[in-house]
C-alpha positions, 0 to 999 in steps of 0.5 A: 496329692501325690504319689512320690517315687524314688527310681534308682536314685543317686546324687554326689555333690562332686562333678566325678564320683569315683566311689560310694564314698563320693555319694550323699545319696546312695542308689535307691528305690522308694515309694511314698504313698498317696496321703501318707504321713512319713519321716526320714530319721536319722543322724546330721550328714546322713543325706536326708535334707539331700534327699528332701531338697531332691525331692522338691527340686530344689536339687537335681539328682546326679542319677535315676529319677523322680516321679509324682504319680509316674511322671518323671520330674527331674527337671521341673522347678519347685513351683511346677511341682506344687510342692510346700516346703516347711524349713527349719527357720521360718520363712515369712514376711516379718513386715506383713500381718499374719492375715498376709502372709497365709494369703500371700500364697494364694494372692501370688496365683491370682486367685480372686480375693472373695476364695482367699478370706475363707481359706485364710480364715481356715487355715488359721483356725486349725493352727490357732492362728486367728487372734493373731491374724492382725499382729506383724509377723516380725512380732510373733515368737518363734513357734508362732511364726512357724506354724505360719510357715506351716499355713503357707503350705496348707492354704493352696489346695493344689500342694501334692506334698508338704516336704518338712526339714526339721521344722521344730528345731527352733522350737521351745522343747514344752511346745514341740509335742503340742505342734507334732500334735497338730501336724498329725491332725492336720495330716487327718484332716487334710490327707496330704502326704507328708514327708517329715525330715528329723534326727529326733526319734521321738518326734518321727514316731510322734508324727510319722504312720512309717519312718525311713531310716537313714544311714550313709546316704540310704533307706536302711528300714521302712516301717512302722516304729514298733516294727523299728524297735522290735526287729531292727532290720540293720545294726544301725537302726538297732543302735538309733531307736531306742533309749539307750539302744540296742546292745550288740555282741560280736560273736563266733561259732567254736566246739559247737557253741556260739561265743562272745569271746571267751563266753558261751551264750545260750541261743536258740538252735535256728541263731546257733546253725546260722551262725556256724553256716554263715560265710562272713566274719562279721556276725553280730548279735543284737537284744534289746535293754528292755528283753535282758532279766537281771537276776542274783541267782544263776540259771542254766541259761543266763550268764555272769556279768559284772555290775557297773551302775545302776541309775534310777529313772522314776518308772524303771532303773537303768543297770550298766554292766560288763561282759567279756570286758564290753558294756551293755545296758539293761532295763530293771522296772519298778520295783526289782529287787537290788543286785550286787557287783555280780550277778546274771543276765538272761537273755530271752531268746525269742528277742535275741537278734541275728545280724550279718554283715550288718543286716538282719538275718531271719532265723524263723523259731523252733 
């Protein structure tokens, strides 16, 4: 077991970077925890598997330093790091048995036989395994064949860490949620930490007790995936959690208002003395599809919009409309009554967030 930290870490893949630009991993500092079960999110070319590969030393970092337990590893190879690797394409031995290829692990460090058969035998039956423990791995179907890759790491009780890069990809979307299920179990039992690489935000939240948001090569929030919903800490994770994401307005202050475009908005005072004060043009404000009501009647603090659609999901409606000519979405549960090509969104204030700069600027409540 492992504590894993990331000390003023970066890494370009040209020999001499001249500007961020030239960074897939951007200068950092993070910590994973002993024991913990994490996913890094985010979108292809983000710098996660760069990341993940630095990590198990399979990279070396252009800058800063890797430490497990507060030693400094950068030069250590993968094997003397006791790091388990689960890739996205299964890695296994198609001519041996499954029996084999779990044991091949233990086998390669000489651990006496009479200790591999019962650790086999275990691992095995926590992955569903063992009625399959004779069978060829070249016969096995592919999430078979990766929940053996899966036991490869598991079966040595020396692994600090299991590292996994997108491990479900090739995976029959009906049995994905039964192996991130498993993972999580796995996780419980066993108390390893667990890194998770994945662009799919169901599957981090399904696995992951915190997740590592990615973008343009760095951690932009680490939290839980309620906390990555409800206060989305930059605009990029407001627009990639969430189905659909959030909506965002650009805006300014005119005549004591806050103004998206030609429109007044009705904020609370603590957004509204924020944004007259802020120094920067690039001001934002970010509220959720599920915190907008939708009514046919105006209020004194809702605004006009103009209908575009409205497409019925089973449990909820999703209503498209316009405002100030931009698009935004909104949810309509079950159940609310229709609205024509015009009607009125209100906003609730307590959800409306404040962005700067791309960033999250508290505003606390009145």
């Amino acid at each position: 077991m492992a504590e894993i930290t990331l000390k003023g870490l970066a890494h370009s893949y040209e020999k001499t970077p001249q500007s961020a630009a030239d960074y897939a991993i951007r200068q950092m500092d993070h910590v994973w925890h002993q024991g913990g079960a994490y996913a890094l999110l985010g979108p292809s070319g983000c710098g996660k598997s760069t990341l993940l590969n630095i990590i198990s030393g399979l990279l070396e970092p252009s800058d800063g330093d890797v430490l497990f337990d507060g030693q400094r590893v950068n030069e250590l190879p993968p094997e003397e790091r006791n790091i388990a690797q689960v890739f996205q394409f299964p890695v296994i031995y198609d001519t041996m048995t499954v029996f084999d290829n779990l044991a091949f692990p233990l086998r390669n460090m000489n651990t006496p036989e009479y200790r591999v058969k019962p650790k086999v035998l275990e691992v095995a039956d926590i992955l569903d395994l063992t009625p399959l423990l004779d069978r060829k791995a070249k016969n096995l179907t592919a999430d078979e064949k990766q929940k053996v890759s899966m036991g490869r790491g598991l079966v040595r009780d020396d692994v600090t860490a299991i590292l996994f890069d997108e491990p479900l990809t090739v995976i029959d979307p009906q049995l994905k949620w039964k192996l991130r299920r498993k993972l999580k179990e796995i996780h419980e039992r066993f108390n390893i930490t667990m890194i998770y690489v994945t662009h799919d935000q169901l599957e981090a939240s399904t696995f992951a007790d915190k997740i590592a948001v990615m973008y343009d090569g760095q951690v932009v929030q680490f939290g839980t995936p309620r906390e990555l919903f409800e206060r989305p800490a930059h605009t990029f994770v407001g627009y990639f959690i969430g189905s659909p994401g959030m909506n965002f307005m650009a805006v300014d202050y005119q005549d004591d208002q806050v103004m998206f475009g030609a429109q007044p908005l009705p904020v609370s005072e603590p957004i509204k003395r924020a944004v007259a004060s802020a120094s920067s043009n690039n001001i934002k404000l970010g509220i959720r599809p599920e915190f907008m009501a939708i009514s046919s009647s105006q209020t004194t603090d809702s605004v006009p919009i103009q209908v575009v659609s409205v497409q019925d999901l089973g449990t909820y409606s999703l209503l498209t409309f316009k405002l100030n000519g931009q698009t935004f979405k909104a949810r309509l549960l079950e159940g609310h009554p229709p609205v024509g090509e015009t009607a009125f969104a209100h906003f609730n204030p307590d959800k409306v967030a404040l962005y700067i700069d791309e960033y999250l600027v508290e505003t606390g409540h009145e």
